[in-house]
Short mmCIF file of the C-alpha atoms (twelve columns), coordinates in Angstrom:
data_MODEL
# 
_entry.id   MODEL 
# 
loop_
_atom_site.group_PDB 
_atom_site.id 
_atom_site.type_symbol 
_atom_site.label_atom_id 
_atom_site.label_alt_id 
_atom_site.label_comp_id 
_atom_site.label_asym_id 
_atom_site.label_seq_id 
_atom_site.Cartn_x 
_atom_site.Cartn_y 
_atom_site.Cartn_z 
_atom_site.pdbx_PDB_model_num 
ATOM 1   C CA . UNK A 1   -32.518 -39.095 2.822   1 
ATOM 2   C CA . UNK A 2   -32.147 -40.042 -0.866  1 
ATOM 3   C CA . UNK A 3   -28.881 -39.721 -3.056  1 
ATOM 4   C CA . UNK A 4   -30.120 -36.891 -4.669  1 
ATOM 5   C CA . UNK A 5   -31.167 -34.896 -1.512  1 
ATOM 6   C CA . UNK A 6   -27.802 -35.291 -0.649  1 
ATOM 7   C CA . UNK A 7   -26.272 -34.271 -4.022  1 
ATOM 8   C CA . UNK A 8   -28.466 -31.126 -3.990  1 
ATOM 9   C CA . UNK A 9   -27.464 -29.944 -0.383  1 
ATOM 10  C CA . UNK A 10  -23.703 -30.761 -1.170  1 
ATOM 11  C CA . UNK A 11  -23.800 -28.804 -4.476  1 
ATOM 12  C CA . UNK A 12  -25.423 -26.153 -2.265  1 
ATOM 13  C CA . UNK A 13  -22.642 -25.932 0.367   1 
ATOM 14  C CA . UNK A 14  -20.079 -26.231 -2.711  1 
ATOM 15  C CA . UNK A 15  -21.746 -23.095 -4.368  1 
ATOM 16  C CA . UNK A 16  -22.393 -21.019 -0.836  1 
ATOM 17  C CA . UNK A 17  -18.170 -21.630 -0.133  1 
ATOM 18  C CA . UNK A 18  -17.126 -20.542 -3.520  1 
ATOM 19  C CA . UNK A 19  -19.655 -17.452 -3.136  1 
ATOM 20  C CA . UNK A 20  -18.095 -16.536 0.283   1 
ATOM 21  C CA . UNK A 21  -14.678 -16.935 -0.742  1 
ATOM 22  C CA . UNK A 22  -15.014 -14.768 -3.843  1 
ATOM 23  C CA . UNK A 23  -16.930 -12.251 -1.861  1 
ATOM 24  C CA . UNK A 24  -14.620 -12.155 0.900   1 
ATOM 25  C CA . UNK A 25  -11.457 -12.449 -1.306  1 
ATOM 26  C CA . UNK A 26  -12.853 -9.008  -3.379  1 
ATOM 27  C CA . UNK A 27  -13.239 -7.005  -0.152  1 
ATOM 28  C CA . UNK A 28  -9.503  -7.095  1.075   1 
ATOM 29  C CA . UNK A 29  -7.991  -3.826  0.200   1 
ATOM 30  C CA . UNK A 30  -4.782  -5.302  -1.234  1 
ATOM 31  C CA . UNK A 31  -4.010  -8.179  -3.394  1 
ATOM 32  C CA . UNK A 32  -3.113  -11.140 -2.333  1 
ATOM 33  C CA . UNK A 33  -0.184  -11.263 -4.526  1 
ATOM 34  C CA . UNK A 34  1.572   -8.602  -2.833  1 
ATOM 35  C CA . UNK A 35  0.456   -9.624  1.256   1 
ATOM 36  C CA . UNK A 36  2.419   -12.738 0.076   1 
ATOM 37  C CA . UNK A 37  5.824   -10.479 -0.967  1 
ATOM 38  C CA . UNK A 38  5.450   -7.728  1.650   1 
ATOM 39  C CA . UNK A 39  7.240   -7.896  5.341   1 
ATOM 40  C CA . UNK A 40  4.487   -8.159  8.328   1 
ATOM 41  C CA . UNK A 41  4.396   -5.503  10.563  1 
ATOM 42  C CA . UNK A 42  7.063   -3.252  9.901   1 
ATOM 43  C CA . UNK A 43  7.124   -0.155  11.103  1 
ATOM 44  C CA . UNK A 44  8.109   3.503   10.056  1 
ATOM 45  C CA . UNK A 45  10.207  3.301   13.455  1 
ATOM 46  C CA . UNK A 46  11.703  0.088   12.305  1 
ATOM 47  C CA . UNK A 47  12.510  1.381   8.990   1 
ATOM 48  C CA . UNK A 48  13.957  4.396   10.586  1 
ATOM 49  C CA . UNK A 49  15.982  2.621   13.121  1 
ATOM 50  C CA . UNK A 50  17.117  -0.126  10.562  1 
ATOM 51  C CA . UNK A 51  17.234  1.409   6.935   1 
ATOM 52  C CA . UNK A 52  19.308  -0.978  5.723   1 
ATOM 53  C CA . UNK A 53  17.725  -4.057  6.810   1 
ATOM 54  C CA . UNK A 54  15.053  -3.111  4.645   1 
ATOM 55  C CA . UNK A 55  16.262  -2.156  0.951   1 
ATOM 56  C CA . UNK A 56  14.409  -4.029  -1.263  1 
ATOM 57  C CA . UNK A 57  11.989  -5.158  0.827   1 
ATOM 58  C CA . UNK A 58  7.933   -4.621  -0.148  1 
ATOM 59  C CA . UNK A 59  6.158   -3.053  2.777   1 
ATOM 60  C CA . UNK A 60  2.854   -2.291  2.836   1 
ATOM 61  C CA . UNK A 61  1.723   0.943   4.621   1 
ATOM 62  C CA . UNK A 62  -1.156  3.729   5.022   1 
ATOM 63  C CA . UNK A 63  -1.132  7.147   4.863   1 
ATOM 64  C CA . UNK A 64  -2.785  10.692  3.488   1 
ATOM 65  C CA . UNK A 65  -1.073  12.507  0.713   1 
ATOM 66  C CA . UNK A 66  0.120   16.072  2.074   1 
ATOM 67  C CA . UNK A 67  2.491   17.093  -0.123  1 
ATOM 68  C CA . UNK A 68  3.561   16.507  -4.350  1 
ATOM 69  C CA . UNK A 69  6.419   17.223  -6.086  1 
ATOM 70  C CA . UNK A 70  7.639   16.955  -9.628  1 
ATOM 71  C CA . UNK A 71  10.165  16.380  -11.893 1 
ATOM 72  C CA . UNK A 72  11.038  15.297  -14.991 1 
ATOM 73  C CA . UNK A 73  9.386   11.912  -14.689 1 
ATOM 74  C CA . UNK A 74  8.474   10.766  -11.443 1 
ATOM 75  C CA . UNK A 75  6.386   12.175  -8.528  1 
ATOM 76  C CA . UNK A 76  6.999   12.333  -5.015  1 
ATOM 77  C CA . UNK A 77  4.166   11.659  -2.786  1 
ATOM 78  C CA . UNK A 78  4.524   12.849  1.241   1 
ATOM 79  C CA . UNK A 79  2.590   10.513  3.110   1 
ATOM 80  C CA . UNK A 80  1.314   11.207  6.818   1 
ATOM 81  C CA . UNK A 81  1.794   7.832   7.958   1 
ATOM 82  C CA . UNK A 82  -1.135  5.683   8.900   1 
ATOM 83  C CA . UNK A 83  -0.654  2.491   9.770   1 
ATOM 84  C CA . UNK A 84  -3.175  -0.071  8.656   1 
ATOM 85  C CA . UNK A 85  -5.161  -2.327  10.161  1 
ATOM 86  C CA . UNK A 86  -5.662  -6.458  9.863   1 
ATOM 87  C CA . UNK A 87  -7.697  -5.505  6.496   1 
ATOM 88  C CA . UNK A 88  -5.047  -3.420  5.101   1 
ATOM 89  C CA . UNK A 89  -7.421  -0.266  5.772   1 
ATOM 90  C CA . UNK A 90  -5.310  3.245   6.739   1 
ATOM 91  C CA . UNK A 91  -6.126  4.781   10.241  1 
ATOM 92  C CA . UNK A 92  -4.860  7.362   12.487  1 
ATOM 93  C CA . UNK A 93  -1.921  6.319   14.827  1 
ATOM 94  C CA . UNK A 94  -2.720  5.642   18.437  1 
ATOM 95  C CA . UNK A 95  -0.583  9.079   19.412  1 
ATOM 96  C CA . UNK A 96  -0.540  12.025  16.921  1 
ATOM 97  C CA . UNK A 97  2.583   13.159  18.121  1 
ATOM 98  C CA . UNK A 98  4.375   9.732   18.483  1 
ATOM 99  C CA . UNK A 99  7.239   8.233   16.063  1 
ATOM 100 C CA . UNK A 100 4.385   6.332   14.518  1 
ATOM 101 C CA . UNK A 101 2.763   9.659   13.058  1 
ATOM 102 C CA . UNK A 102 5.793   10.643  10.729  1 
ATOM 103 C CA . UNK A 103 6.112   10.901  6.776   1 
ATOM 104 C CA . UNK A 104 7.687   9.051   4.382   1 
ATOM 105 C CA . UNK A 105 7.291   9.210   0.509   1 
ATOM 106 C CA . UNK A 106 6.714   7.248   -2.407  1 
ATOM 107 C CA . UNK A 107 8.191   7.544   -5.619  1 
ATOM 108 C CA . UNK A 108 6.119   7.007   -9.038  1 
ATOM 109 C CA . UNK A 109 6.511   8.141   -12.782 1 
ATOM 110 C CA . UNK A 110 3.660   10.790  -12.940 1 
ATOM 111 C CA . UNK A 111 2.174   9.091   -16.534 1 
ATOM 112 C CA . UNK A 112 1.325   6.060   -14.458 1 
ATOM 113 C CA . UNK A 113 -0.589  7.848   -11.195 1 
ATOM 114 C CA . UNK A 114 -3.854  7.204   -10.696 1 
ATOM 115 C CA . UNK A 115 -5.642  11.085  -12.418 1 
ATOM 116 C CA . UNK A 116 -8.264  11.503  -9.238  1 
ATOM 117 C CA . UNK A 117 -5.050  10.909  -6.270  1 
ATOM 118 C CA . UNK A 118 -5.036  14.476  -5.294  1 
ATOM 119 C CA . UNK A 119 -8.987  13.506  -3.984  1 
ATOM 120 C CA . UNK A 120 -7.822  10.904  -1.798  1 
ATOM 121 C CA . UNK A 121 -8.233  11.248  1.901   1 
ATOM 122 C CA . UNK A 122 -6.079  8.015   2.629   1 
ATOM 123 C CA . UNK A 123 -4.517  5.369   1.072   1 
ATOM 124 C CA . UNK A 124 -2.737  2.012   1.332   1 
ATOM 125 C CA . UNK A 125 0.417   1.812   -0.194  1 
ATOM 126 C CA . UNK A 126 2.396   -1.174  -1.068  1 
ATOM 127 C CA . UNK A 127 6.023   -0.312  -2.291  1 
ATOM 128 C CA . UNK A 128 9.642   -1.378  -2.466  1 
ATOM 129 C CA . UNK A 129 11.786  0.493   0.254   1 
ATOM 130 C CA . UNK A 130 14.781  2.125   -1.551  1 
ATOM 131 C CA . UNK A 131 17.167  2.576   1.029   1 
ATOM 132 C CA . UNK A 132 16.800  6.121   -0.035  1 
ATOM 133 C CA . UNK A 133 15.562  9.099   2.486   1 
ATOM 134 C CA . UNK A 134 14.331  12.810  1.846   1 
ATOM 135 C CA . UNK A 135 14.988  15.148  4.259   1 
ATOM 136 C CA . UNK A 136 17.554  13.002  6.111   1 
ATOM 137 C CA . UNK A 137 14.732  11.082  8.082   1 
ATOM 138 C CA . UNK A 138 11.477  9.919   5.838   1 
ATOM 139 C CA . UNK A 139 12.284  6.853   3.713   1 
ATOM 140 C CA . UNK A 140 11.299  6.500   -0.145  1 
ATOM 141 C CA . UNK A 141 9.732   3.893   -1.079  1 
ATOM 142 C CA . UNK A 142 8.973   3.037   -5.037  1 
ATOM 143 C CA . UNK A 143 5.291   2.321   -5.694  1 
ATOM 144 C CA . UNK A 144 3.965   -1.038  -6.666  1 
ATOM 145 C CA . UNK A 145 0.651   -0.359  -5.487  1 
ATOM 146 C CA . UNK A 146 -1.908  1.959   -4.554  1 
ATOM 147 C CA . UNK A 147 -5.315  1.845   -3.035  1 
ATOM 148 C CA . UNK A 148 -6.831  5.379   -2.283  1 
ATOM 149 C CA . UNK A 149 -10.488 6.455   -0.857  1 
ATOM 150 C CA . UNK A 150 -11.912 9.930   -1.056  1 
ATOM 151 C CA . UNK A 151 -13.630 11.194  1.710   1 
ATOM 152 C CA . UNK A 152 -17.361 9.582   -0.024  1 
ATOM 153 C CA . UNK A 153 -15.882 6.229   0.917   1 
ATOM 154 C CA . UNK A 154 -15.749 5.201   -2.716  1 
ATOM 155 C CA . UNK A 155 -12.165 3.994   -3.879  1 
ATOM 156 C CA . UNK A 156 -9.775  3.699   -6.927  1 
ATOM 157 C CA . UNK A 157 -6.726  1.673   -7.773  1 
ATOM 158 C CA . UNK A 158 -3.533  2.011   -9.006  1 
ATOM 159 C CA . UNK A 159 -0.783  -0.688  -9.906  1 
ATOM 160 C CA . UNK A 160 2.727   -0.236  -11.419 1 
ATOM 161 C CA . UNK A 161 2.495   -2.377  -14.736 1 
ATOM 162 C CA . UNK A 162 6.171   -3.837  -13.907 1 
ATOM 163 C CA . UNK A 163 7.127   -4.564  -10.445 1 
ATOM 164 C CA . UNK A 164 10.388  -5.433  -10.920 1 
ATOM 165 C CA . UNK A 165 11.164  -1.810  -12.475 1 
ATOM 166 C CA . UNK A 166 13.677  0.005   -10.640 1 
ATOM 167 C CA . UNK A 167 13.743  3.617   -11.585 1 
ATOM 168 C CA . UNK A 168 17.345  5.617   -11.134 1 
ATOM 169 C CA . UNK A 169 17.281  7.550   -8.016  1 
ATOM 170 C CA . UNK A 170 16.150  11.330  -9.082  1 
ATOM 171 C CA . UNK A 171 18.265  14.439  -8.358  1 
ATOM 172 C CA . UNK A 172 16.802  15.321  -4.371  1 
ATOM 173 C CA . UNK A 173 17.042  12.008  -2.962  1 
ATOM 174 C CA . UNK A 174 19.866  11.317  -1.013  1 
ATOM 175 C CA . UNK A 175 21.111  8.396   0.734   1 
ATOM 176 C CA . UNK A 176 21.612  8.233   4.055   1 
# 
């Protein structure tokens, strides 16, 4: 084998590793920047048991929107909780009726929401837990990120410009 048989199938390998790695990197349904932040495998049964282990922390959960609500700058998003698989993808719990298939909601000024959310038929959330709860059992968590699919399979993004903001607490949300 000659020199430059073995620069062309080195160049080749080079190329095929860079093309898998960008192609594998652009499938994952959240950033890499925030699966380095966020806490493995914490639960909405841990974060109900614990609350206050976890203020601050970013989490990274799945869920479908079932209910919105308003005020004067934010929105409110009821999530069914999901939890996600090794690829960050949303699926149903293992039992419906199990502490696993609870709500929680995230909190994001409305200007900033992705416009098609409301089509969504599930979503992967990454968001900082605020210590806060609504309804005296389902934790808050402020967005930071947002993956949703609609029910076509296609998907759309959305991501807080600033994820250090900390929004004040709204009127409605109580601590625990």
């Amino acid at each position: 084998m000659t020199c430059c048989n073995r620069l062309q199938r080195w160049t080749a390998c080079c190329v095929l590793a860079v093309v898998l790695s960008v192609a594998l990197s652009g499938c994952s349904a959240v950033p890499r920047r925030y699966t380095w932040i966020a806490q493995p495998g914490v639960t909405l049964t841990m974060l109900n048991t614990h609350p206050d282990s976890y203020v601050g922390k970013v989490l990274i959960w799945g869920g479908t929107i079932t209910e919105v609500e308003e005020n004067d700058q934010h929105l409110f998003l009821r999530l069914k909780n999901r939890p996600v698989d090794q690829d960050y993808k949303p699926h149903r719990p293992v039992d419906p009726y199990g502490p696993e298939a609870g709500s929680y909601w995230v909190m994001v000024e409305k200007q900033q929401l992705h416009p098609n959310f409301r089509d969504w038929g599930r979503v992967t959330v990454v968001g900082r837990v605020t210590g806060e709860q609504r309804f005296k059992t389902e934790p808050v968590l402020l967005l930071l990120y947002m993956r949703g699919w609609d029910t076509s399979g296609k998907h759309s993004v959305w991501e807080n410009i600033d994820p250090q903001y900390v929004p004040s607490v709204p009127v409605g949300v109580h601590r625990k």
